[in-house]
Residue, then its C-alpha position, 0 to 999 in steps of 0.5 A: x500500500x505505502x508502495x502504490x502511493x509513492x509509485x503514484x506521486x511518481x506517475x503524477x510527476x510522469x505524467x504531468x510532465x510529458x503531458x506539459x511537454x506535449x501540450x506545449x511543442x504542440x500549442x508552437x506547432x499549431x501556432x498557438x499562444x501562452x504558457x498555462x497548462x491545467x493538471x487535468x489537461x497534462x495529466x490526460x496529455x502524458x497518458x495519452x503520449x506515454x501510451x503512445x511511447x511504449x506502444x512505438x517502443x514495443x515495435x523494436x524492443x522491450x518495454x524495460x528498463x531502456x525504455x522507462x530511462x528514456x521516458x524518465x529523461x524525456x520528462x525531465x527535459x521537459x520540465x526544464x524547456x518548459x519550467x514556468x508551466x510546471x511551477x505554476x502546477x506545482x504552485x497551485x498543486x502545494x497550496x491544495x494539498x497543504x489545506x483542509x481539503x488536501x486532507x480529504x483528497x489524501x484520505x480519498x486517496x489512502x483508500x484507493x491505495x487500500x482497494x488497490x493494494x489487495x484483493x482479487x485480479x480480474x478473471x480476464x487479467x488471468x487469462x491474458x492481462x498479466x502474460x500480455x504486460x510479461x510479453x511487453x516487458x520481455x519482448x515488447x512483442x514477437x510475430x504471430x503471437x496471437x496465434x499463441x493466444x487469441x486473446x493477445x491479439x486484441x493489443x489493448x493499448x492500455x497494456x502498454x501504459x501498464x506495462x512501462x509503469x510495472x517497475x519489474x526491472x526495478x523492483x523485481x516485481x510486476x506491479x500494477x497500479x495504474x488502474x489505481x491512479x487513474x481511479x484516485x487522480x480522477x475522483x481527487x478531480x471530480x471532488x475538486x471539480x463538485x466542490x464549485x457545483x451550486x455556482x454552475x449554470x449548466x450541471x453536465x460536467x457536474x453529472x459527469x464528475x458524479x458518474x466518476x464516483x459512481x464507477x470508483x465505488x462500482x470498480x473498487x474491488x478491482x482496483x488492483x487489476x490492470x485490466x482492460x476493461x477498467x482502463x478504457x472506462x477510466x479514459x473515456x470518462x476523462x475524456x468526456x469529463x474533461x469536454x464537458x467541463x470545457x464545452x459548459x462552464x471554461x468555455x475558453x477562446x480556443x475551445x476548438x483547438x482543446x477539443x481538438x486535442x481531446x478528439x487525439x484523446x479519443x483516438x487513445x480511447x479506441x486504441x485500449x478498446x475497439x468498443x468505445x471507438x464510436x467516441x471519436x465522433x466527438x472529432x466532427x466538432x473541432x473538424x468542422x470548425x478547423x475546415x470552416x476557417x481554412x486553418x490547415x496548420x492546425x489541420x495537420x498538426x492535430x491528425x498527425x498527432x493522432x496519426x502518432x497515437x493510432x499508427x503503432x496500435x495497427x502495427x502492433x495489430x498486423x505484427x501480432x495476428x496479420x490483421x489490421x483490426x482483430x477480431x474483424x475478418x471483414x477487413x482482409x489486407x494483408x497476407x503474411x505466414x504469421x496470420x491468425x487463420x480467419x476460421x479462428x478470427x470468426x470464432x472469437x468475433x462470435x464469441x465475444x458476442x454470444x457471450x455479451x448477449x447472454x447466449x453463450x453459444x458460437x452457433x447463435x452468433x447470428x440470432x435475432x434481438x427478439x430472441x437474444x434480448x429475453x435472455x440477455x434481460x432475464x441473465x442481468x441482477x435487479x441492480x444491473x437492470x435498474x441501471x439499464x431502466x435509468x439508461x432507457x428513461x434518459x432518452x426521453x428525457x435528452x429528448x424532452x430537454x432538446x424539444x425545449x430548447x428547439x422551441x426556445x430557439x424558434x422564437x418563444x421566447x421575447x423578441x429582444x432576446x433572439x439573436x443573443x448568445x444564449x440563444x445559439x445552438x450549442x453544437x459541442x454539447x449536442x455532439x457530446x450527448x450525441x456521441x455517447x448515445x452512440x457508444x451506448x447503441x455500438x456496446x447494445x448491439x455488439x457486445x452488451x456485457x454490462x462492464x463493456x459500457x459501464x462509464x456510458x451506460x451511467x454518464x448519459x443518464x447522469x447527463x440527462x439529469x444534468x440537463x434540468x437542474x437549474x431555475x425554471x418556470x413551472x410548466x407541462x415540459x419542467x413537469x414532464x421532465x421532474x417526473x422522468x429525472x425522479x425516476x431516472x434517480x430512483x433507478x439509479x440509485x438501487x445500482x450504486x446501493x448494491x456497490x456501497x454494501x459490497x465495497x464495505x464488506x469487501x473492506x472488512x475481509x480484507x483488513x489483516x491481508x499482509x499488503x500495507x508496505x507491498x502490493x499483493x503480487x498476481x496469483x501463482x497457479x499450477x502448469x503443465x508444459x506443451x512443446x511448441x517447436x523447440x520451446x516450452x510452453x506453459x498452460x494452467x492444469x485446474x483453471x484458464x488462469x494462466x496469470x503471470x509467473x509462468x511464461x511464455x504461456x497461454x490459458x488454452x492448451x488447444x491453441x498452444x497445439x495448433x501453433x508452432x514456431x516461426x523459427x529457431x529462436x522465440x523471438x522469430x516469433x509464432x505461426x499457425x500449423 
């Protein structure tokens, strides 16, 4: 525990910096001017950039020591070139933390470290998570290693954020704290950000703030994952925090270049999970605003800092199963001895969507909705079905609220005030809700596993409620809506009542495990060995819990024996047989 918190003063230091860094090169770059950074801002800047770095990194070597040094140096160079930013952080940072209110953010974070400091991996984490950050910190990666291990071939970019900060060339063990710092970082932030909430005029960002607590108290006992699932609902709320907060109460003059730099985020966002990639519709915003102006500098300057973020995903991709996007055999480029066959791509696609369906059968992967959706329904907890009732309530409530203010616009209101600010149709606030409406509609049709969606599945009905809390005059519509954000309340509040029981149990069965100076490390489980070519490969005798000691392995045998070496050495990597 002691461990995780000074691991994470140092990721905060990290991440501010290369954040600072990026921030700033690419503001000249752009043409743009001033020196001040947020914290926010530079934090979501270094996750994205030092995701980005260890995914380049990979390509040509391992995610080690060398590559850990490098970003070190990078970090401390940009604290130099760009100290006025930094110490103005760190100004404003000291003066927080040494108050009242720094109290309550330590006490906040002293109990994140708690839940992320013990407890049970994530069943995925032992199945690929944990053997996949072991490849990062080995090989960085190898040719064909899908083949291996399907499940290696959904190169979730958050791995490799995990993987630069595991420490293991350090410390001798394979940490995993990021899941963690993204969790205390961003509910410091939110409760930071709340604190200011009765001042708001528009509530959206605040809703947003809400729904992060909510994910911590549903996330906490599996803080100490660095599971993928978690990783992306941790970005995406930043990301659609963070454009709330601009777009409703900063409203700065260059909105359009920091919304363009979170639609870069966004990008980052598809890289840890295929699924939430419907978000980068938040880019059409600064696009069109980009385009309208005819400012091509910044044009370029913002896709090649997305092109920098999404190249080293796809080349991973390619190098690791032959396909550009896993598991799509719809998109079929390339053709390499390396190549995952596409019976085996099929199959999994299918899987992932029987399984989140509540089918669990590869067979019915085809199967209608009014088939599939009395299964999937009668499958989900009552807590969970609430949850989806908040969901379906809020869209009549997003539409009642977009009615109001369609009419408002049209003229119902005095004459003398048509024209005026207020009045314009917020574009960057519509495409907001519009575009994680759709991520909720992507997750429903894909895959809908509750944890797949879950940062969507509580913003956008959080988002609704946001919309009608603010002084207005009675009437048919402010009724209507009353009576739909009472209910979209009542319904929420069974699923975060399960979550704050279970939490304090969870606290109480886990008060004497020994792991208050050190991180619980991944489970050690019981192997048998497969020759694959002349190289041993180990899988788990009683589970598919592989985890992370045993290596090179994979959770299934079956896979192992469909598979052989590309050469002599296992860096050449694998092929099918």
């Amino acid at each position: 525990m002691l461990e995780i918190l000074l691991l994470w003063i140092y990721l905060l230091f990290i991440n501010a910096a290369a954040g600072i860094g990026v921030l700033r090169v690419l503001g000249r770059l752009a043409g743009r001017k001033g020196s001040s950074v947020g914290l926010s801002s530079a934090v979501l800047a270094g996750t994205v950039s030092i995701t980005a770095f260890a995914e380049w990194f990979s390509i040509f070597s391992n995610v080690g020591m060398v590559c850990h040094l490098i970003l070190l140096a990078l970090a401390f160079v940009s604290v130099f070139a760009f100290r006025d930013s930094f110490l103005e952080l760190l100004r404003k940072g000291r003066k927080i933390a040494f108050s009242w209110e720094g109290v309550l953010y330590l006490i906040f974070v002293v109990m994140t470290a708690y839940f992320a400091s013990r407890g049970l991996q994530h069943t995925d984490t032992g199945i690929y998570h944990a053997q996949a950050i072991r490849w990062y910190e080995e090989y960085g990666l190898v040719k064909g290693l899908g083949n291996l291990q399907q499940h290696f071939a959904y190169n979730s970019a958050y791995l490799a954020y995990a993987a630069i900060f595991s420490m293991k060339w350090l410390l001798g063990q394979s940490l995993h704290v990021t899941t963690g710092f993204f969790q205390a970082f961003l509910c410091v932030w939110a409760l930071y950000g709340l604190k200011n909430a009765l001042r708001h005029k528009n509530h959206t960002a605040d809703a947003c703030r809400i729904a992060i607590l909510i994910y911590a108290l549903v996330n906490a006992e599996g803080t100490m994952s660095p599971a993928t699932d978690y990783g992306t609902m941790w970005l995406v709320l930043f990301v659609v925090t963070r454009w709330a907060a601009l777009c409703c109460e900063e409203k700065p003059e260059d909105l359009t270049d920091r919304t363009a730099l979170l639609s870069v985020a966004a990008v980052c966002v598809a890289t840890y999970k295929l699924s939430a990639g419907l978000l980068l519709l938040l880019a059409l915003y600064p696009a069109a605003l980009l385009i309208r102006k005819r400012e091509i500098k910044k044009i370029l300057v913002y896709i090649g800092a997305g092109v920098l973020v999404l190249v080293p995903f796809l080349w991973r991709n390619v190098l690791i199963s032959g396909w550009l996007l896993y598991p799509f055999p719809a998109i079929d480029l390339f053709s390499v001895d390396w190549k995952i066959p596409v019976q085996h791509v099929q199959h999994d696609s299918d899987q992932i969507k029987v399984w989140g369906k509540c089918v669990f059968d590869v067979a019915q992967a085809d199967m209608p909705l009014k088939q599939w959706l009395p299964l999937w329904w009668d499958a989900k907890d009552r807590y969970e079905q609430m949850l989806i009732y908040a969901v379906a309530l809020a869209v009549p409530l997003e539409a009642l609220a977009a009615f109001k203010g369609l009419r408002e616009i049209a003229g119902r209101r005095k004459p003398e005030q048509r024209g005026t600010p207020g009045q314009k149709i917020a574009w960057e606030q519509i495409l907001l809700h519009v575009s994680v409406f759709a991520c909720i509609c992507g997750w429903f049709f894909l895959a809908p596993f509750i944890r797949y969606g879950l940062a969507f599945l509580l913003i956008f009905p959080l988002m609704a409620l946001g919309l009608w809390i603010r002084p207005e005059k009675m009437g048919p519509v402010r009724i209507a809506g009353g009576f739909l954000c009472a209910a979209v309340f009542f319904s929420l509040s069974d699923y975060w009542d399960y979550y704050v029981l279970s939490d304090l149990v969870w606290i109480k069965h886990h008060l004497t495990d020994p792991s208050y100076l050190i991180q619980q490390d991944y489970d050690r489980v019981e192997t048998g060995e497969i020759a694959v070519g002349n190289l041993t490969v180990y899988y788990p005798l009683n589970s598919d819990n592989i985890s992370y000691h045993a290596f090179p392995a994979t959770a299934y045998e079956m896979m192992a024996e469909r598979t052989t070496m590309r050469g002599d050495d296992i860096s050449d990597g694998f092929m099918p047989k």
